[in-house]
Structure formats: C-alpha cells, structure tokens
N, C-alpha and C positions, 0 to 999 in steps of 0.2 A: 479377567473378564472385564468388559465394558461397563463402565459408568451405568447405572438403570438412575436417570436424572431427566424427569417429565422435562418437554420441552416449553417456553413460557414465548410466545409472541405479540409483536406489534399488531395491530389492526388498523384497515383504514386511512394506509398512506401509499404513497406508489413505490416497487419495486424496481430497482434497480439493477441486483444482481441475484438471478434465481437457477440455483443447479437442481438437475432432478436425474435420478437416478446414475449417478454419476461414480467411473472407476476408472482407474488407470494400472497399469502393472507395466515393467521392464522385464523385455526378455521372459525367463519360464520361470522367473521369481513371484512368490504368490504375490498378487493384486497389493498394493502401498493401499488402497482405499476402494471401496466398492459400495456403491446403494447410496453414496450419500445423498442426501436430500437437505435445499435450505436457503433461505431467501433473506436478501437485508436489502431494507425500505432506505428512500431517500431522506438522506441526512442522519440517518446511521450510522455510531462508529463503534466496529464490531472487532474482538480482540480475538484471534484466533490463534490457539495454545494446547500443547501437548510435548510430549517428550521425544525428544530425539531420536527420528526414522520415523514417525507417525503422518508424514506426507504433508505437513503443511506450506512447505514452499513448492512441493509438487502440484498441491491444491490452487496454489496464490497463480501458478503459470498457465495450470488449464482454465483459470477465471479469467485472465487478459489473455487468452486464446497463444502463448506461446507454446505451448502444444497441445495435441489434441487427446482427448479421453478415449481410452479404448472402448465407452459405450454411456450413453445419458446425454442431457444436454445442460450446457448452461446460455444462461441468456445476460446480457450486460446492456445493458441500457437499451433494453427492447431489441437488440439485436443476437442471432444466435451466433455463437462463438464456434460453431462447429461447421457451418455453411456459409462464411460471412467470407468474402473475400475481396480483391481489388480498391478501387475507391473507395467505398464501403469499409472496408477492416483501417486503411486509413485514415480516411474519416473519424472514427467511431477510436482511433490510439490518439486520435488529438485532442478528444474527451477524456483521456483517463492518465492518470498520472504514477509514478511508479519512485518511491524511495526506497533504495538497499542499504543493507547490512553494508556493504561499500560505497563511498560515497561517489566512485567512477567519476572526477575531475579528472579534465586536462591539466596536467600541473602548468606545462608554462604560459599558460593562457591568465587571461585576467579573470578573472571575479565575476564580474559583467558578462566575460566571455559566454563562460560558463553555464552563466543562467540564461543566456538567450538561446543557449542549444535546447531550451525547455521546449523552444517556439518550434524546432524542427518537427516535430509531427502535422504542424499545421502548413509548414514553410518548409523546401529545402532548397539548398544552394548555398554557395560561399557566404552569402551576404548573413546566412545566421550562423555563419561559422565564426567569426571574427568582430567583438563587439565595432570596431571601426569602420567598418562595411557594413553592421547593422541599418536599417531605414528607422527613422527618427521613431517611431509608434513603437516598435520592437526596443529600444533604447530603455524609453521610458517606461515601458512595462516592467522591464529587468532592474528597475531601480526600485519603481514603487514594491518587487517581491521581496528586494534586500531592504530596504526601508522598513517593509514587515517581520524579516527576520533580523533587525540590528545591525543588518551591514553594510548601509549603505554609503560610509564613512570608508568603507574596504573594497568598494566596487574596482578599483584599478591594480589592487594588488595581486601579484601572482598568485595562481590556487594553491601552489607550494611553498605558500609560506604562513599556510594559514594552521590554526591549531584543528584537534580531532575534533572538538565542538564544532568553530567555526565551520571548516568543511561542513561538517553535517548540517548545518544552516545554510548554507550555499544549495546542497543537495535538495534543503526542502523549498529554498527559494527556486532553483529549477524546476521542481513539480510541481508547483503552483501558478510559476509564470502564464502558462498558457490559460488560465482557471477554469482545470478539469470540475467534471460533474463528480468522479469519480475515482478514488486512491487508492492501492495499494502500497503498505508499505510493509517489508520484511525484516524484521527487527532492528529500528533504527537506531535504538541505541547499542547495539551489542559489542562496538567497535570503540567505546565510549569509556573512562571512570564514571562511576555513580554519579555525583556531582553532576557531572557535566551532560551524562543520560538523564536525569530528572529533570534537569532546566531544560535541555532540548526536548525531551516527551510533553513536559508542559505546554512549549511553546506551539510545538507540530499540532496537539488538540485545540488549542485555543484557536490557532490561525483556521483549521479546514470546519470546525465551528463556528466560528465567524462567518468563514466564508460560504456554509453549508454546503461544503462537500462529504457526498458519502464515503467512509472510511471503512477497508479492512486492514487490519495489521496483525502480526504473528510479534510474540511477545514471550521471551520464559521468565520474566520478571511477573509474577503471581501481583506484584502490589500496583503495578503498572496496568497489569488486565483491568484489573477490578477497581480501578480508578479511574482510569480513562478510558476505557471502555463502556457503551452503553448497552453492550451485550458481549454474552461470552459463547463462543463454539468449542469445543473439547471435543479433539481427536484422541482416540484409542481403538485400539484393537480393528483397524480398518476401518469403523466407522464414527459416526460424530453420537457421543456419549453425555453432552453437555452442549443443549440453546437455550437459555436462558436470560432474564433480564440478570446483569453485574449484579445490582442489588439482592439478589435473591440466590445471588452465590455464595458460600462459604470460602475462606483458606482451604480449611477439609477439604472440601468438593474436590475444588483445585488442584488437591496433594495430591489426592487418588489417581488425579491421569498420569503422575509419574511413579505409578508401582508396577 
C-alpha cells in the first residue's frame, strides 16, 4: 500500500509547474499513475523518486508535454501542456531545459558544438548546428556555460573523447545555455561511478541554484534526494505517497517506496 505521508508545502511564491488530476496508461495495462496532484514553485528543486515501473519518467514526459495524459492537466510555466501548440509549445521548450540519463552528444562534433545545439529551441538552422557557423552571441554563450561547468579549456575537443563525467558536464552546459526558467533532469548521474555522480550532482544544483532555475529531477540515489533536493515526491502504488519538505524526510520514509 501507499506511503500515508501528510503532504508539507511551500506558500506564497509563484508556480511553475502544476499537474492536477493527472493519469496516463499504455494500451489495456492498468493506468502507470492516476489522480496525481502537485505543484513546485519557482526556484524549486524537487527530487522525484520511487521504484522501478512507478512512472516517473512517464511523469517527467507528460510535464514537458512529450506526450499527452490520458486525463488532467498540467500547466508549465502558466501555460497548459495539453492545449499548447504551434509557436507557442516552441516558445514555451525554449524555456525549459532537459538533462538525460544519456548524455545524447554528437561524438564527432566539438564540445562547443554541442552546447550550442542547446540554442536550437530558440534558433534553428545549420548555423546552430556547427559551432563555426555559429553568430558571435550564440559562441559566447556556449563558453560562458562551459566556463560554468569546468570546460571551457575543452571547448574544441571532440565529444568522443571526453570522459562519462565530462560528457555529463557538457550535457548540463547544453541545458543551461539557453537559461531555461525551467529543468528537468532524469537521473543524471546514473550513467556515472559514485565519485564522479556526487561531483557532477553537486555541480548541476549549485549551478541551476545560482541561476534560480526551477528544478525536477528523478533520482534512486536516496542520499542524493534528500540532499539536493528541497523537496521530495514519492511515487507508489500509482499515486504520489510522499510531498514533503527533504528535511522532514527520513531514510525510512524513503525505503518504504521500495517495498
């Protein structure tokens, strides 16, 4: 059975991204999530976690509207993700940023290259396809994000030649280039050694902290959640069992969503 874990929230800041009654299901397989309900305020960084099959990258896709909920709404930066289309849902993906469990480099492109592909929501055409066809502003953008993440020493090296860290610094200097309101990220270290997942989780919060961009991220690192995290969501049993402030989370709590 589901988590029974009062929910504890923010007040009195503006919302960013609010689902309300919200499911989705494949095919005649019972519903991955249903009813959920749940909102995080701007500059929010919110750790979403649960055990494996409990829908959280299903969740993370109907929040940036990559597909649609079979009923409920969400809303993303005041705009609804279920009615939004054209110019508009354009618009509105050039605001929001997206780090995967893969870091999806071009390998024989440069460093530079790479991160200026961040600009394509805002931009398309060859010229942000190729940092040397890039327009000078787009250039310099893409350095100050590697300059943020340590690499700006590395901007011309091929992306295959870089270690799983570095990539994964590459990948967060690309979602930041454009400087979204707004991030998902789906378990960015997973792909990662310890070592090298704690120095890049450190770096990823500090930098969208800084930059007070609202964050969600899925994470099964339990120490991870509840450290950089400024809240926790726990999915079980289809629905959300755990919103609470991190602080006021236990380990326990935590373990329970994987029984």
């Amino acid at each position: 059975m589901p988590l029974d874990h009062p929910a504890t929230h923010l007040t009195g800041t503006v919302t960013d991204l609010q689902a309300t009654g919200l499911a989705k299901s494949f095919g005649k397989a019972r519903p991955v999530f249903e009813g959920l309900e749940f909102r995080i305020r701007r500059g929010e960084c919110v750790a979403l976690v649960g055990a494996n099959g409990t829908g959280k990258s299903t969740l993370l896709r109907c929040c940036l509207g990559l597909i649609t909920p079979d009923s409920g709404r969400v809303s993303l930066l005041d705009q609804d993700m279920v009615t939004i289309k054209g110019p508009a849902r354009r618009a509105l993906r050039a605001r929001t940023g997206l780090v995967g469990q893969k870091h999806n480099l071009v390998p024989r492109l440069s460093v530079l290259s790479n991160v200026i592909h961040g600009l394509l929501g805002r931009h398309s055409g060859p010229r942000y396809w190729v940092q040397g066809l890039a327009p000078a502003a787009a250039r310099t953008a893409a350095f100050a994000a590697l300059d943020k993440v340590g690499l700006a020493d590395l901007a011309l090296r091929r992306a295959d030649q870089l270690s799983g860290g570095q990539s994964q610094r590459v990948a967060i200097a690309r979602a930041l280039v454009g400087n979204p309101r707004f991030l998902v990220a789906d378990e960015p270290c997973a792909s990662l050694d310890p070592q090298a997942g704690e120095e890049v989780m450190a770096l990823f919060i500090s930098l969208v902290k800084r930059e007070g961009v609202t964050v969600l991220f899925t994470s099964h690192n339990v120490q991870h959640a509840l450290s950089y995290g400024d809240r926790i969501l726990g999915l079980q049993g289809g629905r959300i069992a755990i919103d609470a402030r991190a602080r006021d989370v236990s380990a326990q709590d935590m373990a329970r969503l994987y029984v």
